[in-house]
C-alpha positions in Angstrom: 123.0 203.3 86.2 120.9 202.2 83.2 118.7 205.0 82.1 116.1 205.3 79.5 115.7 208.6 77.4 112.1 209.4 75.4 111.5 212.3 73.1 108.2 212.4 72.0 107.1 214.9 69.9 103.5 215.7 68.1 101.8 218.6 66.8 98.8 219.7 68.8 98.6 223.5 67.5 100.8 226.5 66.6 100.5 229.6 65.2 100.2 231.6 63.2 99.4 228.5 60.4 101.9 226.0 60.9 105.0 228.3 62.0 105.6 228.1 66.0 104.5 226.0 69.2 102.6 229.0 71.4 104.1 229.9 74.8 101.1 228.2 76.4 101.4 224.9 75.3 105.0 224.7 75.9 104.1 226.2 79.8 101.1 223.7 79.7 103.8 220.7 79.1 106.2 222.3 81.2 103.6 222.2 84.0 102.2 219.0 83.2 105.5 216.9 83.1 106.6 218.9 86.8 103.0 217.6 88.7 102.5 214.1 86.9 105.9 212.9 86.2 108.7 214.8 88.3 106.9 214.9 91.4 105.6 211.4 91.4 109.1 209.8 90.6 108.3 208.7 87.2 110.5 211.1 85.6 114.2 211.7 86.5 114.3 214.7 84.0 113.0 216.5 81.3 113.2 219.4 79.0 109.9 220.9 76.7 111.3 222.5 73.4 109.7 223.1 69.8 110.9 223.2 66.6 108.5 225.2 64.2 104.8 223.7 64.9 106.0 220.7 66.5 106.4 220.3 70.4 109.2 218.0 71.7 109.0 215.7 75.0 112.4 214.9 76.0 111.9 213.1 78.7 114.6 210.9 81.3 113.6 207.4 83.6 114.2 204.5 84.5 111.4 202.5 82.8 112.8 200.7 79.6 111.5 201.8 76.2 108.1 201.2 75.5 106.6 202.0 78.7 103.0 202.2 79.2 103.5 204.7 81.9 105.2 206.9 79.7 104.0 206.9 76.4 100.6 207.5 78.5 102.2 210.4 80.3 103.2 211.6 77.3 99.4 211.3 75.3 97.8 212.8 78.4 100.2 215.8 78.6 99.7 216.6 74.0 95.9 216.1 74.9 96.1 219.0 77.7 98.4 221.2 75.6 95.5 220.3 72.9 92.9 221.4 74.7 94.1 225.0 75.4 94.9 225.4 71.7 91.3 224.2 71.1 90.3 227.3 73.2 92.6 229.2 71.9 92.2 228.8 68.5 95.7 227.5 67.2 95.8 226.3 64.3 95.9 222.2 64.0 94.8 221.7 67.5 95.3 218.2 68.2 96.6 217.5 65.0 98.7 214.4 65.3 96.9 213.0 68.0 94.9 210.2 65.6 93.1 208.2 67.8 90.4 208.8 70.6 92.0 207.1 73.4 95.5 205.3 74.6 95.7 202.3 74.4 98.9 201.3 76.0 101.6 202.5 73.8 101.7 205.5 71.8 102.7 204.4 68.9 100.7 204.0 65.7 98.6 206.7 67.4 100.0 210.1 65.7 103.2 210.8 68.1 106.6 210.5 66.9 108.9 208.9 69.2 112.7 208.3 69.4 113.8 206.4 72.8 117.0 204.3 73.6 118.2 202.5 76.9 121.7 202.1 78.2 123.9 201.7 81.2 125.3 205.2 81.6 129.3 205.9 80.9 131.3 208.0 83.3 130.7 210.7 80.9 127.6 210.7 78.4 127.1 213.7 76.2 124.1 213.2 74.6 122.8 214.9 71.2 119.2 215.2 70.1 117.7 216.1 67.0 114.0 217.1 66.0 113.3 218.7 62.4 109.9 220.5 61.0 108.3 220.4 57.5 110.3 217.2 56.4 109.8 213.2 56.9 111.6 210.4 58.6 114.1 210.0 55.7 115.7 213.2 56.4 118.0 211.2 58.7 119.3 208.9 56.2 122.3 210.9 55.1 123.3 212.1 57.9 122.9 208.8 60.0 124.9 207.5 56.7 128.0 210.2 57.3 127.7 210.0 60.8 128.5 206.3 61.3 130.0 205.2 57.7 131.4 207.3 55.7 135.3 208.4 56.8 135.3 211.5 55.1 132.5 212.5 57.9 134.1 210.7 60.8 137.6 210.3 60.7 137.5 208.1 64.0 136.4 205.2 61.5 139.9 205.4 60.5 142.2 206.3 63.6 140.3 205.4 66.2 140.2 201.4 67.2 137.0 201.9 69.1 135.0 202.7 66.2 137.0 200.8 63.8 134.8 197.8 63.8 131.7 199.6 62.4 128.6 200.0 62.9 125.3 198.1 62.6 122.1 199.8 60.8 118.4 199.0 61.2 116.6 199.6 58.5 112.8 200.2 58.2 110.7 199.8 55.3 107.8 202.1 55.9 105.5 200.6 53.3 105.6 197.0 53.9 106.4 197.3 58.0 109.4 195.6 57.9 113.0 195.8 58.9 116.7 194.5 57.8 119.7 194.9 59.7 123.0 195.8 58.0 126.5 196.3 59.2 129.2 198.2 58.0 131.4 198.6 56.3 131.0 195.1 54.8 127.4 196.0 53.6 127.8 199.4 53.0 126.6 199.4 49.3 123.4 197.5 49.9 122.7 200.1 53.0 123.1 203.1 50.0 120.8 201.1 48.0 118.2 201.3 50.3 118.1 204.5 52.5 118.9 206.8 48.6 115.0 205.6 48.5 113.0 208.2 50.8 109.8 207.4 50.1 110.1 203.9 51.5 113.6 203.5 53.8 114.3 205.0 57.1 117.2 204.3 59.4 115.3 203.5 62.8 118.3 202.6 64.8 122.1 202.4 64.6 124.4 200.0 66.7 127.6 199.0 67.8 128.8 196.2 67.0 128.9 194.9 70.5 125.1 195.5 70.2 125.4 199.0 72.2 122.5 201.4 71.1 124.1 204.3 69.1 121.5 206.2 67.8 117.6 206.0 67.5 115.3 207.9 65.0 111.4 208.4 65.0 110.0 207.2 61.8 106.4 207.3 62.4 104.3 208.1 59.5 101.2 209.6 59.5 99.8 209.5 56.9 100.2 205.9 56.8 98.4 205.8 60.2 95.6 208.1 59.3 95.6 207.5 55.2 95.6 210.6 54.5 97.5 213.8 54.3 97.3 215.1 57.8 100.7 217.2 57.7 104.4 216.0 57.9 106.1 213.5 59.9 108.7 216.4 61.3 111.5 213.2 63.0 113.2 213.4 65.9 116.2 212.1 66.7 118.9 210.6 69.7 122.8 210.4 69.1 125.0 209.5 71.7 128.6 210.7 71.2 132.1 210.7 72.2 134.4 207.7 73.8 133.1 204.5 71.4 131.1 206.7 69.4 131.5 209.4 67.2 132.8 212.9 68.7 130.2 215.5 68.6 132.0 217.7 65.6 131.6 214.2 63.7 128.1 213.9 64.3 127.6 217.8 63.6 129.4 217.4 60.5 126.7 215.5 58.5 124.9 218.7 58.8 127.1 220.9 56.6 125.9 219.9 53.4 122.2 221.2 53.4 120.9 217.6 51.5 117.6 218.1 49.3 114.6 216.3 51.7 110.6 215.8 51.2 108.4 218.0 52.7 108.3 222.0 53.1 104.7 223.8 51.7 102.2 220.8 52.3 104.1 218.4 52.4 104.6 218.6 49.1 108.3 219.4 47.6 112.0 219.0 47.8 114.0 221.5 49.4 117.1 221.8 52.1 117.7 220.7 55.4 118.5 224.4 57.1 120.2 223.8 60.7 119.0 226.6 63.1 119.1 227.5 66.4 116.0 227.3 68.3 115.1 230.7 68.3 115.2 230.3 64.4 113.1 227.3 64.5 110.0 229.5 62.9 109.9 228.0 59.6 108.0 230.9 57.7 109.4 231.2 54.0 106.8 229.3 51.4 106.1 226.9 55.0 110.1 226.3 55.3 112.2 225.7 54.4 113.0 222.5 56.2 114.6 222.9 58.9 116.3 220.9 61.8 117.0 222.1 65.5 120.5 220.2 67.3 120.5 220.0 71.5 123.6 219.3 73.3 123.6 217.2 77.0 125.6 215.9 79.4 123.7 213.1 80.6 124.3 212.3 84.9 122.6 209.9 86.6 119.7 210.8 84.3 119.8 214.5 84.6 119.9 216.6 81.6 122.8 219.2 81.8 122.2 222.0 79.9 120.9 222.6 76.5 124.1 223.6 74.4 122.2 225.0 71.4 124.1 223.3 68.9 123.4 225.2 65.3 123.8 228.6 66.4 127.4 228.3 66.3 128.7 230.7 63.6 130.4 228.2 61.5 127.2 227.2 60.2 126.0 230.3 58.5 127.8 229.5 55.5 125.7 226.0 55.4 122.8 227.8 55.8 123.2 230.4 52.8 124.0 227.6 50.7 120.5 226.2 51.9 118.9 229.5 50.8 120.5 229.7 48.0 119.2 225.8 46.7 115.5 227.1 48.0 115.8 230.2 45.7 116.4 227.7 42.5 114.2 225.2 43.5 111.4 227.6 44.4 111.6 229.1 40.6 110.1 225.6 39.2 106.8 226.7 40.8 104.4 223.6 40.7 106.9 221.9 38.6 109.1 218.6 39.1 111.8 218.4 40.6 110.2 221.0 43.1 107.1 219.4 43.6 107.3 215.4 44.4 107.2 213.0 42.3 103.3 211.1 41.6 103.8 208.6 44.4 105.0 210.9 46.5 101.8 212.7 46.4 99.6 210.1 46.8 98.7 210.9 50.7 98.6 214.9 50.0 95.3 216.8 48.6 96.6 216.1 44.7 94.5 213.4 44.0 91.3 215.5 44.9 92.5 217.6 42.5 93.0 215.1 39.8 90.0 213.0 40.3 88.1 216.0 39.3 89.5 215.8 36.0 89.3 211.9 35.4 85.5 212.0 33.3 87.4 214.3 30.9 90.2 212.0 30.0 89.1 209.9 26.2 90.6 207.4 25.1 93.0 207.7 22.3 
């Protein structure tokens, strides 16, 4: 069977500030996805979950990527969930939702959305990822470790399935373009790249018998809205096990807690801290980052179960060494290297700030 899997996430209001998706909007999608996409047959599956302020679509079918039916399921169910934090009050109603109406695919409109196609293996576990306070880059490690680097993924080595490598689709965010790269033979001009994340995201990673490995949201808004309008919070789809990584290979790109952009305002370095979901309430100084790991079996295009996927106890040690990074960076206040570098700020309030002070600059 050849199934199609969407998550779509956005941020259409939380609270209190930018710390958790309400109840109601989660019911409200919940509800919605039930009457206008199980019922009618346009959804096989699907499973509403947040991470901090962001709500996640995760949603199965049998349309192909890019479908207009839906993407526009997916608009008309973050403009309902919208509405009721309008009424509510939450803060950021409708926040990522940047243009007035659909117009046939939802991207380039505010969204963030991961989706893959593939003919369905007599077993499929499937992982998925979604993170808060951070941008699309976060990825690029781990998507590095995951399917290059050995001394992540052993099965590189010993196992002849993976042993060919894998092929890497690179975006650059700036200029709107992509290069493909495979590896290992191109391994060191794929490090020269995605070590850059204020311009390179991994989008998609392949087999290379052109089987769809992995797929990463890298929408960013403010590129879309040109201005700061909060963080690009990724979400992510692995596939694992039996010609592709196992899931304790993909898991383990997660133990080292890598320094990404983002946290308070979308504004400064700090770590990537897996949680479980109940922990997905980012609250210290906004963070710190923080990323959220769902297990699947994938049948026919059901969803079986969540597994929660971070709360296992081997990663509290990962996540004190996270707290322990956000404790030093945190005491260099509105210094570099905790705040971003200049072009780095250039879509967040800063230059407000600084144009202010421009008619009291003299030339020297």
């Amino acid at each position: 069977m050849r199934v199609t899997v969407s998550l779509i996430k956005a941020d259409v209001g939380s609270y209190p500030g930018h710390v958790r998706v309400p109840k109601e909007i989660i019911s409200s999608c919940n509800d919605y996805l039930t009457d206008n996409g199980t019922k009618k047959g346009l959804l096989i599956d699907f499973m509403v979950f947040n991470c901090g302020d962001d709500v996640e679509l995760l949603m199965t079918h049998e349309k192909g990527v890019d479908s207009k039916e839906i993407h526009e399921l997916a608009w008309n169910c973050f403009l309902e969930a919208a509405e009721i934090a309008k009424e509510r009050g939450f803060y950021g109603a409708g926040q990522d939702l940047l243009k007035d109406a659909f117009s046939g695919n939802i991207r380039g409109m505010g969204p963030g959305i991961a989706e893959m196609s593939f003919e369905e293996r007599k077993s499929e576990p499937l992982l998925v990822f979604a993170c808060d306070k951070t941008s699309p880059s976060a990825f690029n490690l781990p998507m590095y470790r995951i399917f290059g680097d050995p001394f992540n993924t052993p099965g590189l080595v010993i196992d002849p399935k993976l042993n060919q490598g894998f092929r890497f689709e690179v975006m650059d965010i700036k200029e709107n373009k992509k290069v493909i790269l495979d590896l290992p033979e191109e391994t060191y001009q794929l490090l020269a790249l995605i070590g850059n994340y204020s311009r390179y995201s991994v989008k998609r990673v392949y087999r290379k018998d052109g089987e769809i490995a992995a797929v990463i949201s890298t929408e960013k808004l403010s590129l879309i809205a040109g201005e700061y309008v909060g963080k690009d919070d990724p979400v992510a789809i692995v596939r694992a096990q039996s010609g592709f990584p196992a899931v304790g290979e993909v898991l383990e790109a997660f133990t080292i807690p890598h320094i990404v952009p983002g946290w308070m305002r979308g504004s400064h370095w700090g770590p990537l801290l897996p949680v479980s979901l109940k922990d997905a309430r980012p609250t210290r100084f906004d963070g710190p980052p923080r990323i959220v790991g769902l297990g699947f079996q994938l049948r026919r295009g059901e969803l079986y179960g969540p597994e929660d996927l971070f709360s296992d106890i081997a990663f509290q040690e990962i996540r004190r060494k996270a707290m322990e990074i956000s404790d030093y960076l945190r005491r260099h206040g509105p210094f570099e290297p905790q705040r971003l570098p200049e072009e780095e700020m250039e879509y967040t309030n800063l230059p407000k700030v600084l144009e202010k002070l421009r008619e009291k600059f003299e030339e020297l």
